[in-house]
Backbone as CSV, one residue per row, in Angstrom:
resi,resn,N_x,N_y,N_z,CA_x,CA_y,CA_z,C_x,C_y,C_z
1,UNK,33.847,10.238,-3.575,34.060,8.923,-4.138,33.604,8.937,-5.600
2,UNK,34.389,8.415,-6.511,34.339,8.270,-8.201,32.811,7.365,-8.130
3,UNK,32.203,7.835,-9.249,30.702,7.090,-9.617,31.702,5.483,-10.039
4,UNK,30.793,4.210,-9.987,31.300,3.215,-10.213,31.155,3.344,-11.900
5,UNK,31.678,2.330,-12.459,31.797,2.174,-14.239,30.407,1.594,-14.539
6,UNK,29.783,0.825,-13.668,28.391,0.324,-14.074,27.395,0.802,-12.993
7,UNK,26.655,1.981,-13.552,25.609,2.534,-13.143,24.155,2.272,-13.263
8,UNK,22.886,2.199,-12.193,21.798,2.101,-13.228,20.735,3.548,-12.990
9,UNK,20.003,3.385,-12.793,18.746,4.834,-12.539,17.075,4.092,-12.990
10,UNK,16.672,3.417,-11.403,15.141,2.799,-11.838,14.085,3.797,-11.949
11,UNK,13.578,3.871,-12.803,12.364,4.633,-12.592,10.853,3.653,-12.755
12,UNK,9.837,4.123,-12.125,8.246,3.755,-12.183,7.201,4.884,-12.911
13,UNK,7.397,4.108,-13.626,6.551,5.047,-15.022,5.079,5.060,-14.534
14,UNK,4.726,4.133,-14.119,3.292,4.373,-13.215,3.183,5.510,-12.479
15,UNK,3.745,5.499,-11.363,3.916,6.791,-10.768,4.245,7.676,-11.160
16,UNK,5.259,7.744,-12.305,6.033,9.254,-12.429,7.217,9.467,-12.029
17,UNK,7.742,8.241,-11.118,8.781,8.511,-10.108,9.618,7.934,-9.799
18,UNK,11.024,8.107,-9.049,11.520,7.076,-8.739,11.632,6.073,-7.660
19,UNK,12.314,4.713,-8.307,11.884,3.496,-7.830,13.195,3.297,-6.168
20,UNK,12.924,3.929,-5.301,13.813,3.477,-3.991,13.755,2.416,-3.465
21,UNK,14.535,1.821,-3.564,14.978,0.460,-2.540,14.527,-0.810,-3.106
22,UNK,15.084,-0.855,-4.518,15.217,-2.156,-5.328,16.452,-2.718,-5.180
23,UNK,16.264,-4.106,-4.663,17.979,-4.606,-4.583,18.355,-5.175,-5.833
24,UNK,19.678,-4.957,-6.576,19.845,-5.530,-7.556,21.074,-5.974,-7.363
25,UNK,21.609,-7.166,-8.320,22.725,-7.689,-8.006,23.080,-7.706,-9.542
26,UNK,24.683,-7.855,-9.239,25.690,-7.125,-10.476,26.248,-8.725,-10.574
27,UNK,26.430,-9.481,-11.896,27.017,-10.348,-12.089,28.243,-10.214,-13.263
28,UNK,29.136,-10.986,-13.441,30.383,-11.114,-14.308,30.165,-12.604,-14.675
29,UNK,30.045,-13.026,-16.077,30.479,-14.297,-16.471,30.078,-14.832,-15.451
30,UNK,28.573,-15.105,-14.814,27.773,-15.702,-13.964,28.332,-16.133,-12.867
31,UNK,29.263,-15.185,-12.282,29.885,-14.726,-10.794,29.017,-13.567,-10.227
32,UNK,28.392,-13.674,-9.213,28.171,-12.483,-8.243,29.220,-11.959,-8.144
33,UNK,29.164,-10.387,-7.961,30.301,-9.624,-7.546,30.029,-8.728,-6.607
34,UNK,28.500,-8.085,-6.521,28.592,-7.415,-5.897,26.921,-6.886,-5.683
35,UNK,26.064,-6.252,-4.637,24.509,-6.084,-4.433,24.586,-4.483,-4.347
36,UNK,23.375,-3.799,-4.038,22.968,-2.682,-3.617,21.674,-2.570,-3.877
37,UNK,21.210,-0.913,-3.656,19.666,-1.126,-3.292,19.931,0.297,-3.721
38,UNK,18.567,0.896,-4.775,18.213,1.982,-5.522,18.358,3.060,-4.519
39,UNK,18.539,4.065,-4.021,18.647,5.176,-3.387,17.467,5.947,-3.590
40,UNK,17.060,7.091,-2.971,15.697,7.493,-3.011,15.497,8.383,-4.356
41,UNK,16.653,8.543,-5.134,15.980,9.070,-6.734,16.061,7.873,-7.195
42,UNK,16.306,6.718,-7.321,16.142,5.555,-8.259,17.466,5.372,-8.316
43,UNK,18.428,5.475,-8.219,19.621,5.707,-8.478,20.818,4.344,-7.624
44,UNK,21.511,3.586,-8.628,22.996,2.888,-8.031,23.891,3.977,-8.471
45,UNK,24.905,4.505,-7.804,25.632,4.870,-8.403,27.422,4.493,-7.770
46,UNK,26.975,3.556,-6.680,28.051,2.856,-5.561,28.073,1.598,-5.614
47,UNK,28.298,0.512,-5.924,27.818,-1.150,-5.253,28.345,-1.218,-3.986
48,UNK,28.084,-2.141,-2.826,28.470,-2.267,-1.543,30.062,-3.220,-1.898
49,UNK,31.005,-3.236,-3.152,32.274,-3.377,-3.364,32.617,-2.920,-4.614
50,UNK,34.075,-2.485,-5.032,34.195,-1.590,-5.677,34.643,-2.592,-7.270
51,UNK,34.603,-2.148,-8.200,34.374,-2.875,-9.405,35.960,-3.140,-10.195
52,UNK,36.142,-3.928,-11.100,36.898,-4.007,-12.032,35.984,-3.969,-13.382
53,UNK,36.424,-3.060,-13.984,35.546,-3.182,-15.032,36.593,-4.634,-16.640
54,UNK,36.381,-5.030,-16.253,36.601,-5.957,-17.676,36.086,-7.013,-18.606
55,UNK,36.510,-7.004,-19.980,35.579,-7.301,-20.994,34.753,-8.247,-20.261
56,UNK,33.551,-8.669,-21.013,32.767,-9.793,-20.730,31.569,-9.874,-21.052
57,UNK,30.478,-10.746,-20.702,29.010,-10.859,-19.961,28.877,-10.144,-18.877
58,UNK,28.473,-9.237,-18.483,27.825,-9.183,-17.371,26.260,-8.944,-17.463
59,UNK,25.329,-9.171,-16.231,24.087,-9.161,-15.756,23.616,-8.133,-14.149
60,UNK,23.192,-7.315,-14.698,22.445,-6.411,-13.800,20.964,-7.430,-13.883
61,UNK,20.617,-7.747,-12.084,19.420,-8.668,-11.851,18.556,-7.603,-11.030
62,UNK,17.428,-7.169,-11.037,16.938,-6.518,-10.771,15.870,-7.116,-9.842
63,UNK,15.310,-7.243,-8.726,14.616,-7.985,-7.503,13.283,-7.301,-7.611
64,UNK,12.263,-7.629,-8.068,10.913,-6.404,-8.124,10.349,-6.636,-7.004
65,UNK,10.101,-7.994,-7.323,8.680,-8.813,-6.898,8.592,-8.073,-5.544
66,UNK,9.528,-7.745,-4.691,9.187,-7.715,-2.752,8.886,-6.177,-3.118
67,UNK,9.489,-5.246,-3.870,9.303,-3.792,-4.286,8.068,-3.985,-4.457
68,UNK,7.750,-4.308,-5.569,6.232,-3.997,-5.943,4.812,-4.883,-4.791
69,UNK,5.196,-5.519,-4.330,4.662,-5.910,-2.900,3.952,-4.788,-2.154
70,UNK,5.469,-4.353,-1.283,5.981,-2.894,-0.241,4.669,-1.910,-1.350
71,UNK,4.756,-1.941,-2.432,3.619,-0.999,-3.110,1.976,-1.085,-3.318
72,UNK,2.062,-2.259,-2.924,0.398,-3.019,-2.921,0.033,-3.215,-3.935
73,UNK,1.292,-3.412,-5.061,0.778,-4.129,-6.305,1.408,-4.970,-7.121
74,UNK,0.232,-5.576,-7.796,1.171,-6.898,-8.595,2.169,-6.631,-9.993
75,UNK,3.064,-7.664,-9.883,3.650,-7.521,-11.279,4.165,-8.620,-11.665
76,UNK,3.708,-8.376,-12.930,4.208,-9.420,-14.055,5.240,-10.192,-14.099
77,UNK,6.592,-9.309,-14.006,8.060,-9.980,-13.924,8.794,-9.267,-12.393
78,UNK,8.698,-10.445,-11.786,9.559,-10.295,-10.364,10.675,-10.277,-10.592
79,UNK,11.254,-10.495,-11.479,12.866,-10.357,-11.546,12.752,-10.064,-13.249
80,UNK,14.249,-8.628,-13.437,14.606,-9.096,-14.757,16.471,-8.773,-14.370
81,UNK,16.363,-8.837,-15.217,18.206,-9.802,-15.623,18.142,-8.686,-16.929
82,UNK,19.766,-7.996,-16.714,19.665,-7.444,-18.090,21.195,-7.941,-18.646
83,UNK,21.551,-8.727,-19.332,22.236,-9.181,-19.675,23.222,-8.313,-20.979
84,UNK,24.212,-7.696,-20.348,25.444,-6.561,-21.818,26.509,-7.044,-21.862
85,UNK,27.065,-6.695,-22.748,28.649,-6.850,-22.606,29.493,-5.489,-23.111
86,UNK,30.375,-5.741,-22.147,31.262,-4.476,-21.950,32.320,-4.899,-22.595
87,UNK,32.691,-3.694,-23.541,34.254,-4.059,-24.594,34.821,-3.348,-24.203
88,UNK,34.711,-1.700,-24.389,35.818,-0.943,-24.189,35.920,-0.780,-22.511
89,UNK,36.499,-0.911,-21.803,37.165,-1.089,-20.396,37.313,0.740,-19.965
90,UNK,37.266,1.263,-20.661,37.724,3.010,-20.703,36.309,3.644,-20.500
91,UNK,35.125,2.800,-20.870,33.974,3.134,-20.971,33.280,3.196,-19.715
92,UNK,32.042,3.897,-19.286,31.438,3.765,-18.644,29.868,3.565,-19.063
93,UNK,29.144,2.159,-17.897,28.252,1.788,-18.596,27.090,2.433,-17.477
94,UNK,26.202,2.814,-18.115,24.817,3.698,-17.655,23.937,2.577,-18.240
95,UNK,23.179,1.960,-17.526,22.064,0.973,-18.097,20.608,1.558,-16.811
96,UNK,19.765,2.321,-17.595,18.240,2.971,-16.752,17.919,1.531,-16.635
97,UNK,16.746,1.647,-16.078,15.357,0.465,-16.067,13.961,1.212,-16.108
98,UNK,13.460,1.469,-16.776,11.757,2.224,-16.996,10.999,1.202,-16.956
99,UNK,9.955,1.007,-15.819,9.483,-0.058,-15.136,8.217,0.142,-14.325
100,UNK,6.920,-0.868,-15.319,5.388,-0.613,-14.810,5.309,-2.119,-14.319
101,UNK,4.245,-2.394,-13.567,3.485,-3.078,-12.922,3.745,-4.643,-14.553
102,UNK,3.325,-4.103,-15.293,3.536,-4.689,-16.442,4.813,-5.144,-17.664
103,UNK,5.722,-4.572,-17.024,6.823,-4.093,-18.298,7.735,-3.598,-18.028
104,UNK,8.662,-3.451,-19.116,9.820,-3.094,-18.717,10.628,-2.450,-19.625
105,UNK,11.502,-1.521,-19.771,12.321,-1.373,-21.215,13.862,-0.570,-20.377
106,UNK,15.103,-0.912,-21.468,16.438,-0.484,-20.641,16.826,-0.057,-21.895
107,UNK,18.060,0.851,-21.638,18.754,1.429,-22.547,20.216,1.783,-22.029
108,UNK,20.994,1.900,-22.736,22.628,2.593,-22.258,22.662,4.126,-22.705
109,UNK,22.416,4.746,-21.272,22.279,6.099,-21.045,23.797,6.861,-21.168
110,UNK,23.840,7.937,-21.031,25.249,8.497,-21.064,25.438,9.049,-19.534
């Protein structure tokens, strides 16, 4: 099966490691489209439906708070929202999440 056009890869910089079984949800122009849950390297690389990629807003929402729970520790931001927009349609979008107890930082990976 083809990798989907919008990918992410969580990692926990605390640990060193990656982040399994974060549910995140994929939005379009503030439509749900579609959920899944990090795989045991940190990794979406499927949504549980298959995508159209076209121009827009979209929002990768990222669910911590019950993750970092399951870990016996607190954090700062229970949810983040990463809000891009996709132009070229030909493109494929790689958005990481590098993610402490405290913080957060994303980038468009290749």
């Amino acid at each position: 099966m083809p990798r989907s056009p919008i990918t992410t890869h969580i990692l926990d910089l605390h640990r060193g490691e990656p982040a399994a079984g974060i549910a995140v949800d994929l939005h379009r122009e503030g439509e749900l489209l579609t959920s899944a849950r990090s795989d045991g390297d940190g990794r979406i690389d499927q949504w549980d439906s298959p995508l159209v990629l076209d121009p827009g807003r979209w929002i990768l929402v990222f669910h911590l708070e019950s993750w970092f729970t399951e870990q016996q520790r607190d954090c700062l931001f229970p949810q983040v929202s990463l809000v891009f927009r996709v132009g070229d349609c030909g493109g494929r979008y790689h958005l990481p999440l590098l993610l402490n107890q405290y913080g957060y930082t994303a980038y468009r990976g290749s």
